[in-house]
N, CA, C and O of each residue as an XYZ file, in Angstrom:
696
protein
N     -21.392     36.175      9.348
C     -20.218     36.294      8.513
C     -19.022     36.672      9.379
O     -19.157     37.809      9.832
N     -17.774     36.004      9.788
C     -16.839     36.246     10.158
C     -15.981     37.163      9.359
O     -15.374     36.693      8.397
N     -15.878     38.326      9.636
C     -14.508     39.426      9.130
C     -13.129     38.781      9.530
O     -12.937     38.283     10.639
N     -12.117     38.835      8.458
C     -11.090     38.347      8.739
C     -10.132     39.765      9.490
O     -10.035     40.794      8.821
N      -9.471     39.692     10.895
C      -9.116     40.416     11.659
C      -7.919     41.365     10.609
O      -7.600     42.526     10.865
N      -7.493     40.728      9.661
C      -6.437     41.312      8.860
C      -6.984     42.393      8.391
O      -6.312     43.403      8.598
N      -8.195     42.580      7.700
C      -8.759     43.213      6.850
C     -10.580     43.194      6.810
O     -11.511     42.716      6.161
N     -10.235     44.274      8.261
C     -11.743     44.258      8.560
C     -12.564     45.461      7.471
O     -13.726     45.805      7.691
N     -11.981     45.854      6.628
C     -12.658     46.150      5.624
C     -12.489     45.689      4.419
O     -12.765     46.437      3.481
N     -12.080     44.580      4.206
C     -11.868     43.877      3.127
C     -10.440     44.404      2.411
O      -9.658     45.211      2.914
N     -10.307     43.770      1.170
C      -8.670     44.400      0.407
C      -9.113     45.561     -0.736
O     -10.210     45.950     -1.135
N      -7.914     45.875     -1.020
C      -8.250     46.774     -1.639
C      -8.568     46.420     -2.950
O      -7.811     45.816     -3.709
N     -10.199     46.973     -3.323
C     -10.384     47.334     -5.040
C     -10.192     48.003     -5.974
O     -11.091     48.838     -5.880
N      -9.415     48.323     -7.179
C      -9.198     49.184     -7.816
C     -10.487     49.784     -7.810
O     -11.333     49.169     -7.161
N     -10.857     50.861     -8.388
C     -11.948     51.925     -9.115
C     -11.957     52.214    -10.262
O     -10.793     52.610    -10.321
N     -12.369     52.356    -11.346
C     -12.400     53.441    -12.677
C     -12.523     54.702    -12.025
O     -13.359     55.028    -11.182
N     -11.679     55.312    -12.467
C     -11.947     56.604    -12.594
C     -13.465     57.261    -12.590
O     -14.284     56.925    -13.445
N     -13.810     58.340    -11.435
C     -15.048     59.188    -11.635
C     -14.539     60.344    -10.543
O     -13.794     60.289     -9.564
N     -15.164     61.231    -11.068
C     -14.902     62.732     -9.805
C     -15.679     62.379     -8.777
O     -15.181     62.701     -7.699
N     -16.661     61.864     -8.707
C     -17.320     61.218     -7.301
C     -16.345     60.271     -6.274
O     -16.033     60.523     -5.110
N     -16.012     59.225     -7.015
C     -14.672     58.600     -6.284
C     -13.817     59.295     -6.136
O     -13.299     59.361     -5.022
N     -13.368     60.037     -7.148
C     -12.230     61.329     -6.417
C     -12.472     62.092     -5.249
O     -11.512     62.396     -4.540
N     -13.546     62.422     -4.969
C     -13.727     63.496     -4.224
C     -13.398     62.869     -2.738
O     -12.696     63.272     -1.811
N     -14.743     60.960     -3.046
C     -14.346     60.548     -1.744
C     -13.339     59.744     -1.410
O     -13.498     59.093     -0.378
N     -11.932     59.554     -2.249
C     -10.822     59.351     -1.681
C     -10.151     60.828     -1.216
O      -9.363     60.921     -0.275
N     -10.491     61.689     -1.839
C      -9.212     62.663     -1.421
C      -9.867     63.585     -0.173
O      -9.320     64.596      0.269
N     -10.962     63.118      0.238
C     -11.994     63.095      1.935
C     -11.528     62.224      2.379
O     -11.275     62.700      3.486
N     -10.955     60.618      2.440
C     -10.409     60.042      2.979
C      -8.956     60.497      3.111
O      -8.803     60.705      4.315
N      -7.830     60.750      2.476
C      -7.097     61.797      2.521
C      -6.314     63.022      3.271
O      -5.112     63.126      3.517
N      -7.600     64.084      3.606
C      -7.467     64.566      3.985
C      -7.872     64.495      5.178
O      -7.217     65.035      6.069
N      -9.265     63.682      5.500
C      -9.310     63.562      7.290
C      -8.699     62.410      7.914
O      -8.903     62.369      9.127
N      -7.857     61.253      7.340
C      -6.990     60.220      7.618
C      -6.460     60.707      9.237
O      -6.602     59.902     10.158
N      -5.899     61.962      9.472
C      -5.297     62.381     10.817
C      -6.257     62.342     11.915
O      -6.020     61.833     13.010
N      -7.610     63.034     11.493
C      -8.125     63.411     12.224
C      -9.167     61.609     12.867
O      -9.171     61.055     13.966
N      -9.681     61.355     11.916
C      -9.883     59.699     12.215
C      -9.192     58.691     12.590
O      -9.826     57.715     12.990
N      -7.656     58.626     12.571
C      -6.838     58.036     13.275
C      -6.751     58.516     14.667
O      -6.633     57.768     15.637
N      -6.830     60.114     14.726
C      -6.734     60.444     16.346
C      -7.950     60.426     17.204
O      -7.789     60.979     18.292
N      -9.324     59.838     16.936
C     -10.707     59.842     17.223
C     -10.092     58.034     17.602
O     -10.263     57.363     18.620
N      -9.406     57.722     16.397
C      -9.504     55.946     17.055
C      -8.477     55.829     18.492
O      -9.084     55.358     19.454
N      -7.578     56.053     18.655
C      -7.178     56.266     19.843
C      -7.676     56.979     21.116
O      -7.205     56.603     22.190
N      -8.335     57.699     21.101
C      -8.083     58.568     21.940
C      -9.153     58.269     23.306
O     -10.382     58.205     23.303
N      -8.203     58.120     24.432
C      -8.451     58.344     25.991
C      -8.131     56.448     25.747
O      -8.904     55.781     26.435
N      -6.937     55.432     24.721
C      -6.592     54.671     25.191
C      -5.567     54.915     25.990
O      -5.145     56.071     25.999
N      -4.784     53.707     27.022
C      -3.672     54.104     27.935
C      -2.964     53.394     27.222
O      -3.257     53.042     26.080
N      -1.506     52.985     28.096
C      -0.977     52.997     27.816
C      -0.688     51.253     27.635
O       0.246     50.876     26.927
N      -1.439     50.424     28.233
C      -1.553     49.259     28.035
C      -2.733     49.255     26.828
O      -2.546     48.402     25.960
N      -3.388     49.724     26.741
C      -3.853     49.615     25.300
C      -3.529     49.690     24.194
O      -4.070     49.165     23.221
N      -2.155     50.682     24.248
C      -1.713     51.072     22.661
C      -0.264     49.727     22.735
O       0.678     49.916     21.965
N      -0.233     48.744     23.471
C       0.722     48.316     23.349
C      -0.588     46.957     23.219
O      -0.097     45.831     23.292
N      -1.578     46.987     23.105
C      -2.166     45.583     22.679
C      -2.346     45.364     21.101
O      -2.909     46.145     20.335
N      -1.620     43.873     20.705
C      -1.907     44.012     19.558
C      -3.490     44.269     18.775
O      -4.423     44.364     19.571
N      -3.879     44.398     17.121
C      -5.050     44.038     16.992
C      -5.510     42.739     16.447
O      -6.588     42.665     15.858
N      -4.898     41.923     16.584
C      -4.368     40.493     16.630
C      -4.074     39.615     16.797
O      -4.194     40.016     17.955
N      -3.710     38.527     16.875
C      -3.401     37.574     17.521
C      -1.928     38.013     16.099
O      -2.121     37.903     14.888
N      -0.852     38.394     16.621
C       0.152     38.150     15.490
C       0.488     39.058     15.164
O       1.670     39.157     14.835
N      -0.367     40.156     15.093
C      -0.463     41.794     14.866
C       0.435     42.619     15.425
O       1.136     42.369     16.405
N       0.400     43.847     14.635
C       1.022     44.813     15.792
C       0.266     45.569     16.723
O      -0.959     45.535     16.839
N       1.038     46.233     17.359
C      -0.152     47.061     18.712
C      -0.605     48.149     18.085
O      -0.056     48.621     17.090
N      -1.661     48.628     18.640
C      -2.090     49.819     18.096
C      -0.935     51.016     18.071
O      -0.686     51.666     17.056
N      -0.362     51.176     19.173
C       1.078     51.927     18.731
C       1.550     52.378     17.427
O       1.637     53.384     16.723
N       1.851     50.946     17.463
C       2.835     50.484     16.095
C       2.272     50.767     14.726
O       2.730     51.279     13.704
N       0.881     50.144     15.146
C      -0.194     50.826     13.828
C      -0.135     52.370     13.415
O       0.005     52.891     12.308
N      -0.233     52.711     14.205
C      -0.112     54.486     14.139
C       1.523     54.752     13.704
O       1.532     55.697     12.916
N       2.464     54.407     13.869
C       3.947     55.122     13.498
C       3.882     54.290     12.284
O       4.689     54.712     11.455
N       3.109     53.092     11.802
C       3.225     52.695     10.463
C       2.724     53.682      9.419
O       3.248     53.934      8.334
N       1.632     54.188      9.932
C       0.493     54.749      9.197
C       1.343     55.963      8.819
O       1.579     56.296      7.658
N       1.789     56.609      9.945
C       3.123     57.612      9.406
C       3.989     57.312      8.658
O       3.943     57.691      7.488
N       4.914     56.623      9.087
C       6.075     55.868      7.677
C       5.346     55.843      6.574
O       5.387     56.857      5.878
N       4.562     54.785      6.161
C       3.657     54.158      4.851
C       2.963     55.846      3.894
O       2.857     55.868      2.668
N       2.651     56.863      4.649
C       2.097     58.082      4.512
C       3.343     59.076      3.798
O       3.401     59.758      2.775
N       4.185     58.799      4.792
C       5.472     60.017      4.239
C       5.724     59.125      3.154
O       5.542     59.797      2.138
N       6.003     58.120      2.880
C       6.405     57.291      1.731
C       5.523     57.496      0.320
O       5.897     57.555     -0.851
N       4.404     57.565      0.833
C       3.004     57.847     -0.266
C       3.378     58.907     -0.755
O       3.686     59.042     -1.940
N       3.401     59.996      0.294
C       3.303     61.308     -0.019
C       4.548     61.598     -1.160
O       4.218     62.456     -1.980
N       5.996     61.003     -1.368
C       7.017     61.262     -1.730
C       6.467     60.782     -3.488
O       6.377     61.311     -4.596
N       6.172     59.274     -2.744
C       5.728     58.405     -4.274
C       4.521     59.235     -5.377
O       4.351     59.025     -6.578
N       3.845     60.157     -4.531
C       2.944     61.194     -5.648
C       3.719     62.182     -5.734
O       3.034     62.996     -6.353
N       4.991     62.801     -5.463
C       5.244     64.118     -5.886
C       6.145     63.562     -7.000
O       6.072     64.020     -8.141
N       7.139     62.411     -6.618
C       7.942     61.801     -7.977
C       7.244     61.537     -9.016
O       7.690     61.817    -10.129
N       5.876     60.883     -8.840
C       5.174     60.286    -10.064
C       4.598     61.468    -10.637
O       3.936     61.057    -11.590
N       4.511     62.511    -10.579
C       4.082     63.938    -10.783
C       5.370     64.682    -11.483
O       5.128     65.550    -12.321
N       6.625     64.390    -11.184
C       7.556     65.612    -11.206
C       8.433     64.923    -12.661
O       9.141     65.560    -13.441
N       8.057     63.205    -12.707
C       8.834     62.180    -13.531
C       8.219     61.246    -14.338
O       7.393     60.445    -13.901
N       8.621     61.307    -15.652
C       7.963     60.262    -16.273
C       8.417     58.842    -16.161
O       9.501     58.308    -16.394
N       7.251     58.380    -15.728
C       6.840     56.807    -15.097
C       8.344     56.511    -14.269
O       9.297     55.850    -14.684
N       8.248     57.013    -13.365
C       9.317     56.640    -12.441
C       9.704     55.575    -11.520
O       8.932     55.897    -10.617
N      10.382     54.434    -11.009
C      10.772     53.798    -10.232
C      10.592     54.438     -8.906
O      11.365     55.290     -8.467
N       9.494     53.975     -8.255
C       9.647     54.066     -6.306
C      10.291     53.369     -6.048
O      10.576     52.364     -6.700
N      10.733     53.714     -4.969
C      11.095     53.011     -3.669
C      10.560     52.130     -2.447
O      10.234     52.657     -1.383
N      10.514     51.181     -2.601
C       9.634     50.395     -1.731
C      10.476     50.182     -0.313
O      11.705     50.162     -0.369
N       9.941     50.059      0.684
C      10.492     50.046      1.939
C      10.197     48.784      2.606
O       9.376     48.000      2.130
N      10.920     48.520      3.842
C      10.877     47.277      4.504
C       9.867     47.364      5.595
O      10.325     46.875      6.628
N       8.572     47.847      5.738
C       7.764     48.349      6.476
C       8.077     47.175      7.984
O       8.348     47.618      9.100
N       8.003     46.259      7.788
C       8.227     45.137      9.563
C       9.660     45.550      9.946
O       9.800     45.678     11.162
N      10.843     45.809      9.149
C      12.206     46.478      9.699
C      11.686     47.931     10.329
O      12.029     48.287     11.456
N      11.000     48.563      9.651
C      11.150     49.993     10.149
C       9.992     50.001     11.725
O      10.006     50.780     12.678
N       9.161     48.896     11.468
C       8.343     48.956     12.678
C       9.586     48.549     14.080
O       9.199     48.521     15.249
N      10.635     48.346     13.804
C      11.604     47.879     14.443
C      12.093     48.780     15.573
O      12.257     48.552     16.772
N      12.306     50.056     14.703
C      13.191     51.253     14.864
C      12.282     51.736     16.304
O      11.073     51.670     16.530
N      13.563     52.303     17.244
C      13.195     52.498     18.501
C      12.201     53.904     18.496
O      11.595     54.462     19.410
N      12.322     54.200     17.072
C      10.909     55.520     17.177
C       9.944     55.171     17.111
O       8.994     55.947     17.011
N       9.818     53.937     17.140
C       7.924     53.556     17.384
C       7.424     53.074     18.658
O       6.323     52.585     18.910
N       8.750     53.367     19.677
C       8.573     53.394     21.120
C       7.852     54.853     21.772
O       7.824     55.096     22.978
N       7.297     55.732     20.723
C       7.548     57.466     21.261
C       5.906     57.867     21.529
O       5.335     56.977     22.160
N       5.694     58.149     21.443
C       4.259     58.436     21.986
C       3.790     58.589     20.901
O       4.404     59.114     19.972
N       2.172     57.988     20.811
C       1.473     57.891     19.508
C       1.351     59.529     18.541
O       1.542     59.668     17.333
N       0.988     60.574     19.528
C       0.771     61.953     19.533
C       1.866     62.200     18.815
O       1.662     63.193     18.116
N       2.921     61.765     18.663
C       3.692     62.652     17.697
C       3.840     62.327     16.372
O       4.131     63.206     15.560
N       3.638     60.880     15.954
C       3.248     60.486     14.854
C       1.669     61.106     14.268
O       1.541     61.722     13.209
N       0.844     60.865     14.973
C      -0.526     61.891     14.991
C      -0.385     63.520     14.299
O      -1.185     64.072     13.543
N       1.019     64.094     14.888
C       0.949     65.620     14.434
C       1.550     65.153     13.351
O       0.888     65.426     12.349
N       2.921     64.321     13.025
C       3.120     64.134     11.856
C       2.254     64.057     10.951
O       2.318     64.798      9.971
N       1.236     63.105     11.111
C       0.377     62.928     10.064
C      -0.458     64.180      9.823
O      -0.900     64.306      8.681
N      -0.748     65.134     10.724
C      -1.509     66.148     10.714
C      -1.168     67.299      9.567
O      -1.961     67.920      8.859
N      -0.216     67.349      9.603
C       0.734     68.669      8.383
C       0.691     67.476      7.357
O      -0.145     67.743      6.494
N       1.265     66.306      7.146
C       1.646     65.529      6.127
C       0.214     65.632      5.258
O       0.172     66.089      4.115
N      -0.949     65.132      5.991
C      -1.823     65.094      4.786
C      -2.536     66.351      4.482
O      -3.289     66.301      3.509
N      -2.421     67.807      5.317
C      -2.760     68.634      4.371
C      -1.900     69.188      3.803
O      -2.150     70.306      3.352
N      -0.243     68.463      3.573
C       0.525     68.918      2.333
C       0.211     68.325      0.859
O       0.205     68.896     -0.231
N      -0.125     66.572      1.313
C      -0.539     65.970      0.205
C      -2.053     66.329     -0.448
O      -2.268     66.460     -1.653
N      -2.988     66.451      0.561
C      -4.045     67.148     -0.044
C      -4.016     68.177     -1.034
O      -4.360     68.181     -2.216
N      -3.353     69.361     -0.020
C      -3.487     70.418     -0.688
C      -2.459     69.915     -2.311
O      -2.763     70.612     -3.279
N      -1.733     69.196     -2.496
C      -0.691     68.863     -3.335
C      -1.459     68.255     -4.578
O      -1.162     68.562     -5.733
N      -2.596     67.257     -4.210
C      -3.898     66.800     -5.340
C      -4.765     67.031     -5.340
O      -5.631     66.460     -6.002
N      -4.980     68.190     -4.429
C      -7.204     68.302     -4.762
C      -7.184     68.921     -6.254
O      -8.078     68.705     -7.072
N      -6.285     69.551     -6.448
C      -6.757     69.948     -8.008
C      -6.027     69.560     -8.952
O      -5.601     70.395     -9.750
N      -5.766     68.441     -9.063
C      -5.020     68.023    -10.432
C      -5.863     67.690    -11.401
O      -7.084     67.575    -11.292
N      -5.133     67.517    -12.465
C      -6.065     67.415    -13.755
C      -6.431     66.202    -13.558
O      -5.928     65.464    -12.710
N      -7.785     65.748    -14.707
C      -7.950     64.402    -14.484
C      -6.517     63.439    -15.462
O      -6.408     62.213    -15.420
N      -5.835     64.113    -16.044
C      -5.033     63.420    -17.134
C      -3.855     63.175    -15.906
O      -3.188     62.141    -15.938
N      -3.705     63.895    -15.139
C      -2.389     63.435    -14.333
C      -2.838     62.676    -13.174
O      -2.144     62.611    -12.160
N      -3.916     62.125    -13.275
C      -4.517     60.715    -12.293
C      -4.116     59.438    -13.034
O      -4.177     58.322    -12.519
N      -3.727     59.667    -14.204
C      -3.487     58.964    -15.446
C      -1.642     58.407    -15.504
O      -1.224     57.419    -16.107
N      -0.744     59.487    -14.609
C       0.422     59.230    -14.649
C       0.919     57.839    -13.982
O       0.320     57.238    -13.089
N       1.545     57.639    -14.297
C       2.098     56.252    -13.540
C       3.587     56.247    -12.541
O       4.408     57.134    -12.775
N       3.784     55.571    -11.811
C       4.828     55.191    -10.897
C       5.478     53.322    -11.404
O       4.601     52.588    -11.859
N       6.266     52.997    -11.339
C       6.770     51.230    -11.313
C       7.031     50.823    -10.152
O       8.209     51.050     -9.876
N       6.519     50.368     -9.414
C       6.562     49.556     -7.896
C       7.246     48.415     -7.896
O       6.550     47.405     -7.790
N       8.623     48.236     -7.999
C       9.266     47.282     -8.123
C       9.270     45.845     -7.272
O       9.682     44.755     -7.670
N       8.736     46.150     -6.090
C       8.252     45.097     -5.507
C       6.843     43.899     -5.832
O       6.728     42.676     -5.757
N       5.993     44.967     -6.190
C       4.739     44.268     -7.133
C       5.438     43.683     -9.098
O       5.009     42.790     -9.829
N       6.354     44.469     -9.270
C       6.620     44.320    -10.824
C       5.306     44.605    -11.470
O       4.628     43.705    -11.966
N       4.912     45.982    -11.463
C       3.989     46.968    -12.575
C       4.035     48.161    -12.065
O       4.414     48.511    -10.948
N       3.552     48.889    -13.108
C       3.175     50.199    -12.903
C       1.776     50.399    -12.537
O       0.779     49.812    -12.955
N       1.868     51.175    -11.826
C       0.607     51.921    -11.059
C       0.340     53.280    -11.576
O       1.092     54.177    -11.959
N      -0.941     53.178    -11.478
C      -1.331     54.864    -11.868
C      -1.438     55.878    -10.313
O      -1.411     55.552     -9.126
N      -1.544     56.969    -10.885
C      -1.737     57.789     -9.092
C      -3.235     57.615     -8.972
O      -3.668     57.956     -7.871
N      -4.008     57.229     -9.717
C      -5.579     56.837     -9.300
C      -5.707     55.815     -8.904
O      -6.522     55.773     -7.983
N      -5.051     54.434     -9.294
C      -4.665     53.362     -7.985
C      -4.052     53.455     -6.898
O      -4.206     52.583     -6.043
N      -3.186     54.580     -6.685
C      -2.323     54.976     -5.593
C      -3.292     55.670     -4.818
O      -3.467     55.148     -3.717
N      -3.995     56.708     -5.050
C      -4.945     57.843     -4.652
C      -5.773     56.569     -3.646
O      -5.749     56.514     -2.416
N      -6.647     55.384     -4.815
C      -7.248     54.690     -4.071
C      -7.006     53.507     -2.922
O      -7.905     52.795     -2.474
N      -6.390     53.481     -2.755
C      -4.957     52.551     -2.770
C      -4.571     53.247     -1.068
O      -4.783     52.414     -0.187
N      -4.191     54.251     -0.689
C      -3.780     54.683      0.118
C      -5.625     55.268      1.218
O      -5.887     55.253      2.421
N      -6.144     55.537      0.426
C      -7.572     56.174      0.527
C      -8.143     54.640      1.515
O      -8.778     54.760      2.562
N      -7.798     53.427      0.979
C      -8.104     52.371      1.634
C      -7.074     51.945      2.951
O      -7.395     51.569      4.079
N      -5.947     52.118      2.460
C      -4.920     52.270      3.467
C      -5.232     52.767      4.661
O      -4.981     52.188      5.718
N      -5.950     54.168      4.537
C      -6.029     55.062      5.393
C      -7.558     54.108      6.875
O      -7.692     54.006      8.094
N      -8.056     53.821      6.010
C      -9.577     53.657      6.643
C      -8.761     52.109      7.277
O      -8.793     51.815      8.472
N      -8.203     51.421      6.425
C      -7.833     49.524      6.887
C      -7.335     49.734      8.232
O      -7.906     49.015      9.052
N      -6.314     50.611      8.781
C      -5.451     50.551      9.596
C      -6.558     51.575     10.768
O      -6.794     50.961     11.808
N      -7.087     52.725     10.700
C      -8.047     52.856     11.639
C      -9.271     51.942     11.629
O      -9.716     52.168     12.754
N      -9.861     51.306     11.231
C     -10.537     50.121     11.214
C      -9.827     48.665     12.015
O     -10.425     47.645     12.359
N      -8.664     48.926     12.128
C      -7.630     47.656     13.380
C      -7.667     48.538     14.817
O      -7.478     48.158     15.973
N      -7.832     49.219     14.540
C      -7.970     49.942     16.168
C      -9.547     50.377     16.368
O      -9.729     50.892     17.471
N     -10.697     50.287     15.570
C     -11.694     50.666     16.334
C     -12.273     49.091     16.126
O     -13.058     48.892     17.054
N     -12.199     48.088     15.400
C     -12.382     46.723     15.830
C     -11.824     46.772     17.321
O     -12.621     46.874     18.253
N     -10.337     46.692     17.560
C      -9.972     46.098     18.535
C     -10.479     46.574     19.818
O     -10.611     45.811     20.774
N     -10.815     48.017     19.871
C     -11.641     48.921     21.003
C     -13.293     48.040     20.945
O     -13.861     47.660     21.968
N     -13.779     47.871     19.716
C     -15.005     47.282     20.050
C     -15.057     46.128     20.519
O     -15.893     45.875     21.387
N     -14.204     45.186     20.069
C     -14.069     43.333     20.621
C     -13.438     43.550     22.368
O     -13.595     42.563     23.086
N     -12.955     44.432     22.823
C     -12.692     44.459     23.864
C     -13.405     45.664     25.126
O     -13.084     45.904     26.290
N     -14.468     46.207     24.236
C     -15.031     46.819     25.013
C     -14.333     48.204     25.540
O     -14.604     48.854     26.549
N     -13.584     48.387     24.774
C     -12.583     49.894     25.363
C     -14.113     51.173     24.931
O     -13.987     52.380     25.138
């Protein structure tokens, strides 16, 4: 079976709702930092500039996305929490991969992510199950989302994008 390099864990599936799936997205979640910095680590510096792709971005780039896409998440659950059914903000994620801060060393996007997800953690491990139920409008998709598609949603996010860097370490033998 050939894995398609885009989505070496496949796309994302919604879930029904269960506290079992809760538990193991918001474990994906919370160790997202620490498994992103296990997929890098002791590459150089010609490594983090190889794409995982033919088309792709470099592993670099993967990592300051994973930050952007994260602080963005993180904002999109405190609004959908603080507002009823609120309008996000969707971003230009290939413009912002642009920006000369994704020239900076992977490590600092890494600590970013390090505080970021045990703010968001600590921000949903205990919500009710009724406010998994709240919704956000993603104007780019045109619907509303619940934060339990978001929860899962990002939970897959998290694993897709370290899954492009430990493919690309395995197909090349790093």
């Amino acid at each position: 079976m050939t894995v398609d390099p885009r989505y070496p864990i496949g796309k994302y599936e919604a879930q029904p709702f269960s506290k079992e799936q809760k538990e193991k997205w918001l474990f994906d979640i919370k160790f997202l930092p620490e498994e992103l910095e296990r997929s890098v680590l002791n590459l150089d510096a010609a490594q983090l500039h190889t794409p995982y792709r033919d088309g792709g971005w470099t592993v670099q780039q993967l990592v300051h996305h994973v930050a952007d896409s994260h602080m963005n998440a993180y904002t999109r659950f405190k609004v959908g929490l603080t507002e009823d059914n609120p309008t996000i903000k969707p971003y230009e994620e290939k413009e912002w991969a642009k920006f000369p801060d994704n020239e900076l060393p992977v490590n600092l996007s890494l600590t970013l992510l390090h505080a970021l997800h045990q703010r968001w953690y600590i921000a949903i491990k205990d919500l009710e199950d009724a406010q998994w139920e709240r919704t956000v409008v993603h104007p780019e998709h045109g619907r509303q989302m619940t934060l339990w598609f978001l929860l899962g949603l990002y939970a897959w996010h998290s694993k897709h994008h370290t899954a492009h860097i430990t493919s690309l370490r395995e197909s090349k033998g790093w």
